[in-house]
ZAMI-723884 format. One record per atom (N, C-alpha, C, CB): atom name; residue number from 1; residue in three letters; y negated, z, x negated. Coordinates in nm, 2 decimals, decimal comma, m for minus. Glycine has a CB too. Layout:
<atoms>
ATOM atom seq type  north     up   east
ATOM   CA NUM  Ala      Y      Z      X
...
</atoms>
This chain:
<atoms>
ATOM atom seq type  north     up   east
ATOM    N   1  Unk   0,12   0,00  m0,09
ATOM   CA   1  Unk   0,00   0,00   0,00
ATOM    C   1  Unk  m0,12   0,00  m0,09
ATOM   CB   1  Unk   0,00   0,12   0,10
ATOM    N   2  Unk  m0,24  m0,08  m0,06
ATOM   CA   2  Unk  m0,37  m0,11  m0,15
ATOM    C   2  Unk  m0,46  m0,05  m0,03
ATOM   CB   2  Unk  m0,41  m0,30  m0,21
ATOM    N   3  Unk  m0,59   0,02  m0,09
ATOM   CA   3  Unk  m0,70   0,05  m0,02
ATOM    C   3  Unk  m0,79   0,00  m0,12
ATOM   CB   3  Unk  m0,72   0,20   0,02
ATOM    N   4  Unk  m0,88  m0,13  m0,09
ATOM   CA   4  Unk  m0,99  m0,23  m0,13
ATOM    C   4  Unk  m1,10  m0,11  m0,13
ATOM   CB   4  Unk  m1,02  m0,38  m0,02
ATOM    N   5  Unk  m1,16  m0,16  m0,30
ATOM   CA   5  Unk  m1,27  m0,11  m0,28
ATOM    C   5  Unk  m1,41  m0,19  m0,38
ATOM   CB   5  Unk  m1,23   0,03  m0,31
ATOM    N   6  Unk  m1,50  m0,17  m0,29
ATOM   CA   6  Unk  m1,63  m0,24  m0,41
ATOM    C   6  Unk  m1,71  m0,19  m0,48
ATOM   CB   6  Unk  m1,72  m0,30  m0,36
ATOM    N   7  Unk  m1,70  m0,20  m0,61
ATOM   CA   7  Unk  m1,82  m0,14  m0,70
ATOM    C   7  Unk  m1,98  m0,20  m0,65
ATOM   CB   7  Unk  m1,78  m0,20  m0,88
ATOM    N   8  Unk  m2,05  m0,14  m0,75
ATOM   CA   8  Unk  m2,22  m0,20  m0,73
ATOM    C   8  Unk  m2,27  m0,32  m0,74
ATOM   CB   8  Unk  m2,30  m0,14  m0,81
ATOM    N   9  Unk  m2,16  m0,40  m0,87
ATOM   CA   9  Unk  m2,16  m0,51  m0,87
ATOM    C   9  Unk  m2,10  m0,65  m0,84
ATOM   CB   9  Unk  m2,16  m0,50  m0,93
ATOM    N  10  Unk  m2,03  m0,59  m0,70
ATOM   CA  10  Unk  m1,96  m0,64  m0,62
ATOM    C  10  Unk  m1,80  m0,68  m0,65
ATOM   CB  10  Unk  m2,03  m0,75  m0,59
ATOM    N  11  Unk  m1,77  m0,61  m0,75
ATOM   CA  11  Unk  m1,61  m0,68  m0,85
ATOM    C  11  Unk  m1,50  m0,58  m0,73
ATOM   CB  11  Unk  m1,59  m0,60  m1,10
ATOM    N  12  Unk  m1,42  m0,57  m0,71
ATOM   CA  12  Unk  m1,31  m0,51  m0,64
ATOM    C  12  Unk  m1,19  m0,45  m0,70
ATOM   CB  12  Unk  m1,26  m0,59  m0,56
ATOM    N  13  Unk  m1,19  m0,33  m0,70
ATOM   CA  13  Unk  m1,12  m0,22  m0,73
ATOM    C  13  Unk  m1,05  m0,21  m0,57
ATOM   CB  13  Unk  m1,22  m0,08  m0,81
ATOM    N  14  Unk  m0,89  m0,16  m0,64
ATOM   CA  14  Unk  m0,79  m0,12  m0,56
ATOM    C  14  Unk  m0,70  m0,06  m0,62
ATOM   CB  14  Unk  m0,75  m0,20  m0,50
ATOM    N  15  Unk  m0,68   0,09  m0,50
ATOM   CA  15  Unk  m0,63   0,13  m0,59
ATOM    C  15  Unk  m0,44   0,17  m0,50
ATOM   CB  15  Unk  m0,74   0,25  m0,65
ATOM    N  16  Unk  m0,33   0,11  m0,58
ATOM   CA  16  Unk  m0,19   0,09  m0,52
ATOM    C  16  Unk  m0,17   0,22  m0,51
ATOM   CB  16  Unk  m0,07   0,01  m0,61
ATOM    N  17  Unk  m0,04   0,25  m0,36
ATOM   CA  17  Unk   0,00   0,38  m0,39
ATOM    C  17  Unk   0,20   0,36  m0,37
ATOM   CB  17  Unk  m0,10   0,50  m0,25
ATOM    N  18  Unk   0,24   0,45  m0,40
ATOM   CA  18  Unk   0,40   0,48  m0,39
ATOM    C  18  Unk   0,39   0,48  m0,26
ATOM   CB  18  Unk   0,47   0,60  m0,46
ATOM    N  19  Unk   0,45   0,41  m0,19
ATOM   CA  19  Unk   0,51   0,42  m0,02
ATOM    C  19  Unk   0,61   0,51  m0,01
ATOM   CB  19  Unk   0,59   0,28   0,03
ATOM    N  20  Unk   0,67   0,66   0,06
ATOM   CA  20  Unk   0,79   0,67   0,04
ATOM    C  20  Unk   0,80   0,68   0,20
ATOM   CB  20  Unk   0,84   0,78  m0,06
ATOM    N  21  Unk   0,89   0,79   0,27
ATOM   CA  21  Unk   0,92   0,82   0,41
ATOM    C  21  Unk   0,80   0,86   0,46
ATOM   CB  21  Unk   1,02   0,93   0,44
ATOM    N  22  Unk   0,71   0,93   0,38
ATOM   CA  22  Unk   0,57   0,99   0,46
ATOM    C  22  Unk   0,47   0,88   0,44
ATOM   CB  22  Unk   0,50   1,15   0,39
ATOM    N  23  Unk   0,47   0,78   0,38
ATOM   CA  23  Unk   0,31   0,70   0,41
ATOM    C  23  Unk   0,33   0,69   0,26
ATOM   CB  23  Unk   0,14   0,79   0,49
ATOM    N  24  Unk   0,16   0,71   0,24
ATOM   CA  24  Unk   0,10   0,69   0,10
ATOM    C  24  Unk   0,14   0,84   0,06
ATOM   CB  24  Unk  m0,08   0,65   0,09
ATOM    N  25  Unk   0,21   0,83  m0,05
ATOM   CA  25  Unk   0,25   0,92  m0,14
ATOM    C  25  Unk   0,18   0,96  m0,27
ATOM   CB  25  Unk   0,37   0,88  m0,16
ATOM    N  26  Unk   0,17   0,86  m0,36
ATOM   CA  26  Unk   0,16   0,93  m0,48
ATOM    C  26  Unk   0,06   0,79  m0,50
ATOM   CB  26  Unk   0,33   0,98  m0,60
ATOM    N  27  Unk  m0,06   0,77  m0,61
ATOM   CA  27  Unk  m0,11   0,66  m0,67
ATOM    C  27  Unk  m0,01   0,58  m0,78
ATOM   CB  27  Unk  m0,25   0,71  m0,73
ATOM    N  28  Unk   0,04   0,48  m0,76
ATOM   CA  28  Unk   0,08   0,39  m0,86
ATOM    C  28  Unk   0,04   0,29  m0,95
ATOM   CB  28  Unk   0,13   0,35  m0,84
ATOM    N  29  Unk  m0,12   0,24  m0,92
ATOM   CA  29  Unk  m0,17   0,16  m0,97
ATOM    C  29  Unk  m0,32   0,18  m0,95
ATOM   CB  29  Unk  m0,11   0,05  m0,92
ATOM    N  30  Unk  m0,38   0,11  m1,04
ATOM   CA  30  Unk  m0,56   0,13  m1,01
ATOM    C  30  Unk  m0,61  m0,06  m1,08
ATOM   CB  30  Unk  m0,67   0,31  m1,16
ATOM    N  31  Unk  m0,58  m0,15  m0,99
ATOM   CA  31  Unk  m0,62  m0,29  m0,99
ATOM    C  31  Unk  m0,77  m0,31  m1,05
ATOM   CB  31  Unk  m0,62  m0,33  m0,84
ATOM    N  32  Unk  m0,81  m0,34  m1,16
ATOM   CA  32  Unk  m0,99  m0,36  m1,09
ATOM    C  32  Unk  m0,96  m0,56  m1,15
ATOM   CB  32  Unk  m1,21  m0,22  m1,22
ATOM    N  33  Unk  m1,05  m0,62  m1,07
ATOM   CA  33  Unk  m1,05  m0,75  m1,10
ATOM    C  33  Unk  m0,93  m0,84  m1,10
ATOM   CB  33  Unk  m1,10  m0,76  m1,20
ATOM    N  34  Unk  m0,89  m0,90  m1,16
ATOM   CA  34  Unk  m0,72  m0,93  m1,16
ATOM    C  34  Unk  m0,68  m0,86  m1,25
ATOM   CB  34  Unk  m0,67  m1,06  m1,18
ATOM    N  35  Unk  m0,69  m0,74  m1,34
ATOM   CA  35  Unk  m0,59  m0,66  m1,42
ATOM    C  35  Unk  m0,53  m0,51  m1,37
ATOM   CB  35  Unk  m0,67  m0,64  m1,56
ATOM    N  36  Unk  m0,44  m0,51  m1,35
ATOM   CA  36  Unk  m0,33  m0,41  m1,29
ATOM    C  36  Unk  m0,26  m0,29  m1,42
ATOM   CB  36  Unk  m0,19  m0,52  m1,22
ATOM    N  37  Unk  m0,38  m0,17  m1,40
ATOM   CA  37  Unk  m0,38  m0,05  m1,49
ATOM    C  37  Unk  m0,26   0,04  m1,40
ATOM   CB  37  Unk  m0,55   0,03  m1,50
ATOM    N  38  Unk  m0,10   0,06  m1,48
ATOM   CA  38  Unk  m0,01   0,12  m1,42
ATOM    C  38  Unk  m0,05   0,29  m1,43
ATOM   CB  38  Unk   0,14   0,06  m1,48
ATOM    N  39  Unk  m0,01   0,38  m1,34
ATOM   CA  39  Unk   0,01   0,51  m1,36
ATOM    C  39  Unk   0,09   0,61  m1,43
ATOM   CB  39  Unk   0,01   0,53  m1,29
ATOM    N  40  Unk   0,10   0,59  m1,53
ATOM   CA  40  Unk   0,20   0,63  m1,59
ATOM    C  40  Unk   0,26   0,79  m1,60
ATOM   CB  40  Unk   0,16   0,60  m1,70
ATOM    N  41  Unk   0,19   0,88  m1,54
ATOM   CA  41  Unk   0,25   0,98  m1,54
ATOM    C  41  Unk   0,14   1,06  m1,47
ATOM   CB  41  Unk   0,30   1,02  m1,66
ATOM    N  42  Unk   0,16   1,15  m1,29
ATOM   CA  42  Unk   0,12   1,25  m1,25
ATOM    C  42  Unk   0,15   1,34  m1,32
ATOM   CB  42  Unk   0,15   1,25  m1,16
ATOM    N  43  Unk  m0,01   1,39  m1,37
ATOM   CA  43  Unk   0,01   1,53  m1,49
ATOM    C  43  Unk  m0,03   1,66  m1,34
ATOM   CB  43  Unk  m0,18   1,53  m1,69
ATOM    N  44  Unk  m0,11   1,65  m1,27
ATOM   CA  44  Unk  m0,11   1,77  m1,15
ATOM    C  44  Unk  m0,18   1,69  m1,02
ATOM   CB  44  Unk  m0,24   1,93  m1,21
ATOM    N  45  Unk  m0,15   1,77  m0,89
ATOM   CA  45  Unk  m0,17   1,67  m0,76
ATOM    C  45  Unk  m0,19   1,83  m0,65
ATOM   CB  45  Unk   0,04   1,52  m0,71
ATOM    N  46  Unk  m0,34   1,83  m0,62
ATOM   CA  46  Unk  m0,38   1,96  m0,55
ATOM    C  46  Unk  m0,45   1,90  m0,45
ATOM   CB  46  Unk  m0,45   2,06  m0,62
ATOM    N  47  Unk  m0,46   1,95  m0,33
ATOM   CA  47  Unk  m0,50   1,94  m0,14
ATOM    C  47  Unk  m0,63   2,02  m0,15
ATOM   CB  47  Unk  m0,35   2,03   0,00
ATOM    N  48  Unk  m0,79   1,90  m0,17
ATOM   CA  48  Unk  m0,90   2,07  m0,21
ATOM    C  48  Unk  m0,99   2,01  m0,02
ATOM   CB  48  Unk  m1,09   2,04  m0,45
ATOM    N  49  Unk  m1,05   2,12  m0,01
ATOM   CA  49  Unk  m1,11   2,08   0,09
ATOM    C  49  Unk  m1,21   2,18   0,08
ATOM   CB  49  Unk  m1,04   2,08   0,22
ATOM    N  50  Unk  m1,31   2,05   0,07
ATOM   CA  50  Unk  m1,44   2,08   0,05
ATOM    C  50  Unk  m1,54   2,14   0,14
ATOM   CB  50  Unk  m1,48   1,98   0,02
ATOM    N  51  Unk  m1,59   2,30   0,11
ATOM   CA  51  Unk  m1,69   2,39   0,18
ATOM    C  51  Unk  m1,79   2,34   0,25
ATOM   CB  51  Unk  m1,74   2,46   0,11
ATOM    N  52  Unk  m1,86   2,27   0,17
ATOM   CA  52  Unk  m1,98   2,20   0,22
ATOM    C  52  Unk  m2,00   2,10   0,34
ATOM   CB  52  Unk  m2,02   2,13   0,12
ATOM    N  53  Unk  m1,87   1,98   0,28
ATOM   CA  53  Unk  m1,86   1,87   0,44
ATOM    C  53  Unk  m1,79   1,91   0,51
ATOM   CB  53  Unk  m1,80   1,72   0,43
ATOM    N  54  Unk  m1,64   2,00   0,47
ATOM   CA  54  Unk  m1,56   1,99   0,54
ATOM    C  54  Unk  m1,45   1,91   0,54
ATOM   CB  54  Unk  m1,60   1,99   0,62
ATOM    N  55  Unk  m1,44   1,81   0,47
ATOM   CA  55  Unk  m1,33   1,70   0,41
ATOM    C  55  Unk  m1,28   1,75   0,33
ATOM   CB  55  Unk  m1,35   1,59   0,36
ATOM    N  56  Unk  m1,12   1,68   0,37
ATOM   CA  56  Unk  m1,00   1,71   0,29
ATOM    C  56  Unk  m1,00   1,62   0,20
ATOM   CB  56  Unk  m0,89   1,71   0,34
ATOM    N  57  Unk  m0,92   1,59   0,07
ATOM   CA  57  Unk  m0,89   1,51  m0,02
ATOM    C  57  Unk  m0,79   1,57  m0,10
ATOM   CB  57  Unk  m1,01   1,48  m0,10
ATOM    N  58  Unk  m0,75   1,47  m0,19
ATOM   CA  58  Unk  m0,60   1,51  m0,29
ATOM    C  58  Unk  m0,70   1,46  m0,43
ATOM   CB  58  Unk  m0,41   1,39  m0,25
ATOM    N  59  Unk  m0,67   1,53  m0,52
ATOM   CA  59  Unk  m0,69   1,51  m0,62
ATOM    C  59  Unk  m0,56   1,46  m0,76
ATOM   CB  59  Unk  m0,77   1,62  m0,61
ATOM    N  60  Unk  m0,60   1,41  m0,80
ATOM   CA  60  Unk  m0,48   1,37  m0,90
ATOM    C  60  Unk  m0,50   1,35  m1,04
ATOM   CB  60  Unk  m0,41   1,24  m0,85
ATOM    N  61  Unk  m0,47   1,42  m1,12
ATOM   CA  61  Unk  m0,52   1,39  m1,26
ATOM    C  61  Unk  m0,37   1,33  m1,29
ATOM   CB  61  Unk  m0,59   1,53  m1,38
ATOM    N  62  Unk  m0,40   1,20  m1,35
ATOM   CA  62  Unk  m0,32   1,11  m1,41
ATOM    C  62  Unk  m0,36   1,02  m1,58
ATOM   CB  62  Unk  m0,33   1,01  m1,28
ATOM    N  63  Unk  m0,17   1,01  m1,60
ATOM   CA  63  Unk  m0,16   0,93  m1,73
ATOM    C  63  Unk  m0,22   0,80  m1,72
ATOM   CB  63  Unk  m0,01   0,91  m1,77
ATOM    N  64  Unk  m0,32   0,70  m1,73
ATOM   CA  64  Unk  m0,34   0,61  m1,71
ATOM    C  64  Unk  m0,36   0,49  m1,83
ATOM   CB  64  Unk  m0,42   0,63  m1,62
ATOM    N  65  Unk  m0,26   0,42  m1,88
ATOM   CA  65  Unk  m0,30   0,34  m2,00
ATOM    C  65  Unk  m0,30   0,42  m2,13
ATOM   CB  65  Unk  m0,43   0,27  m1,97
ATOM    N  66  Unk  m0,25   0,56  m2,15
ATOM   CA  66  Unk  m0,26   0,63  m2,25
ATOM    C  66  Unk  m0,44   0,74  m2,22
ATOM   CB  66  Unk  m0,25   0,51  m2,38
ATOM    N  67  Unk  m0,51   0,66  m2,10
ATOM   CA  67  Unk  m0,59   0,78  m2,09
ATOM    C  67  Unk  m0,61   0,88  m1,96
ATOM   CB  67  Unk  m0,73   0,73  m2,13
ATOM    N  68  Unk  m0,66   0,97  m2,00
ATOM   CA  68  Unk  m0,67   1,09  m1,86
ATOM    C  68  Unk  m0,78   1,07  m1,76
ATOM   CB  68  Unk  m0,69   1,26  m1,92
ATOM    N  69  Unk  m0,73   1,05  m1,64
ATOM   CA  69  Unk  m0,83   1,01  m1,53
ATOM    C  69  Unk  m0,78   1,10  m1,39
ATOM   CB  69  Unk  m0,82   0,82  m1,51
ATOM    N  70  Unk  m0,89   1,10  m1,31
ATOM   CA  70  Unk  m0,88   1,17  m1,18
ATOM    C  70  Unk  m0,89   1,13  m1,08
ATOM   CB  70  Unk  m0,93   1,24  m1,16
ATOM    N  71  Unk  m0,83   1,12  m0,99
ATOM   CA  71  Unk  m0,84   1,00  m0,87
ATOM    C  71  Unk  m0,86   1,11  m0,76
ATOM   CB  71  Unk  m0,70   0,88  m0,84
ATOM    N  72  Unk  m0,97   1,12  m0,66
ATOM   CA  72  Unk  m1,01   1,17  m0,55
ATOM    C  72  Unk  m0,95   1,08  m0,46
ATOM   CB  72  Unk  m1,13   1,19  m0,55
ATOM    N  73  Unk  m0,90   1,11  m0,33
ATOM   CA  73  Unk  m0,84   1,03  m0,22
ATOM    C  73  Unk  m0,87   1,08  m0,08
ATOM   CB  73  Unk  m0,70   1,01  m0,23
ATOM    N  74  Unk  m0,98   1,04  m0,01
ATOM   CA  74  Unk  m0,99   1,08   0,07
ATOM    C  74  Unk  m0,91   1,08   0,22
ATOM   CB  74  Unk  m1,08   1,06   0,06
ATOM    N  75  Unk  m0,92   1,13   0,34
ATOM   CA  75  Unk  m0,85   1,12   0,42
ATOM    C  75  Unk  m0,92   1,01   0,50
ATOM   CB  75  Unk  m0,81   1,24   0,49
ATOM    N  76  Unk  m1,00   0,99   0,47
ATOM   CA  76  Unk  m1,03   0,85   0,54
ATOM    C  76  Unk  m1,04   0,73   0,51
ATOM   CB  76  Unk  m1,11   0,84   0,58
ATOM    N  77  Unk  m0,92   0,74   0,36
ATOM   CA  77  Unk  m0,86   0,60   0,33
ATOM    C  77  Unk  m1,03   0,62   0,18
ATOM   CB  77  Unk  m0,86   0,43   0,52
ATOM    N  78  Unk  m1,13   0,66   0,16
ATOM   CA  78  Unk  m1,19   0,63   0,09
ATOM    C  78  Unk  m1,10   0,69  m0,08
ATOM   CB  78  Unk  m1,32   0,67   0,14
ATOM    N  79  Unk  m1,15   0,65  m0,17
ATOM   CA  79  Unk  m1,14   0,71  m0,32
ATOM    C  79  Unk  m1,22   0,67  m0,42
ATOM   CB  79  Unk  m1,02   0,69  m0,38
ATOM    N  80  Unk  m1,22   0,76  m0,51
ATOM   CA  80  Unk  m1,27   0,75  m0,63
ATOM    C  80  Unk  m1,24   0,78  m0,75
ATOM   CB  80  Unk  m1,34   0,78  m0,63
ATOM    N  81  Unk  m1,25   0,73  m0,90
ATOM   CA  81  Unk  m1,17   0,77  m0,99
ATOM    C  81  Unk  m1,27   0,80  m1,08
ATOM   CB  81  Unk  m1,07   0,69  m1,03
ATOM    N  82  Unk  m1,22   0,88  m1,16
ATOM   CA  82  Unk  m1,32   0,93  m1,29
ATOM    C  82  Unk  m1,23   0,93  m1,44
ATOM   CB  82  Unk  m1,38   1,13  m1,26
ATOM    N  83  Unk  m1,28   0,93  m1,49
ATOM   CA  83  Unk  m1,23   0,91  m1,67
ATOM    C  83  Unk  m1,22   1,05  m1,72
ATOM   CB  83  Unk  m1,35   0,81  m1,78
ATOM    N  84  Unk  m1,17   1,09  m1,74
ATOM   CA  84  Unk  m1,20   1,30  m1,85
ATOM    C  84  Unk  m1,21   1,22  m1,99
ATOM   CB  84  Unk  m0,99   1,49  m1,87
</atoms>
């Protein structure tokens, strides 16, 4: 499963997830343009829900390409990734 997404400069990021019995499971991939960055290892995966809005999200720090990154996933299909 892919959830499309657009940067500022209009290029498209997407980011794949593991399908299992429950839906979207785990992130497997982070697409941007035509190159396909695999996930190489879920290092921790926590349920935070944020005081302020009130939205839920999963957070995921992940192996990606040999570097450490964090993917936010919202429940309304939005995300976002960061680099450590």
């Amino acid at each position: 499963m892919r959830q499309p997404k657009k940067n500022e400069e209009g290029g498209m990021f997407e980011l794949k997830f593991y399908s299992g019995y429950k839906g979207k499971e785990i992130p497997k991939a982070v697409i941007i343009g035509n190159r396909e960055f695999n996930i190489e290892e879920i290092i921790s995966r926590k349920r935070v829900l944020d005081q302020k809005s009130g939205r839920r999200f999963e957070v995921y720090k992940c192996k990606m390409e040999g570097e450490i990154v964090e993917i936010k996933v919202y429940e309304s299909g939005e995300w976002e990734i960061s680099f450590l």
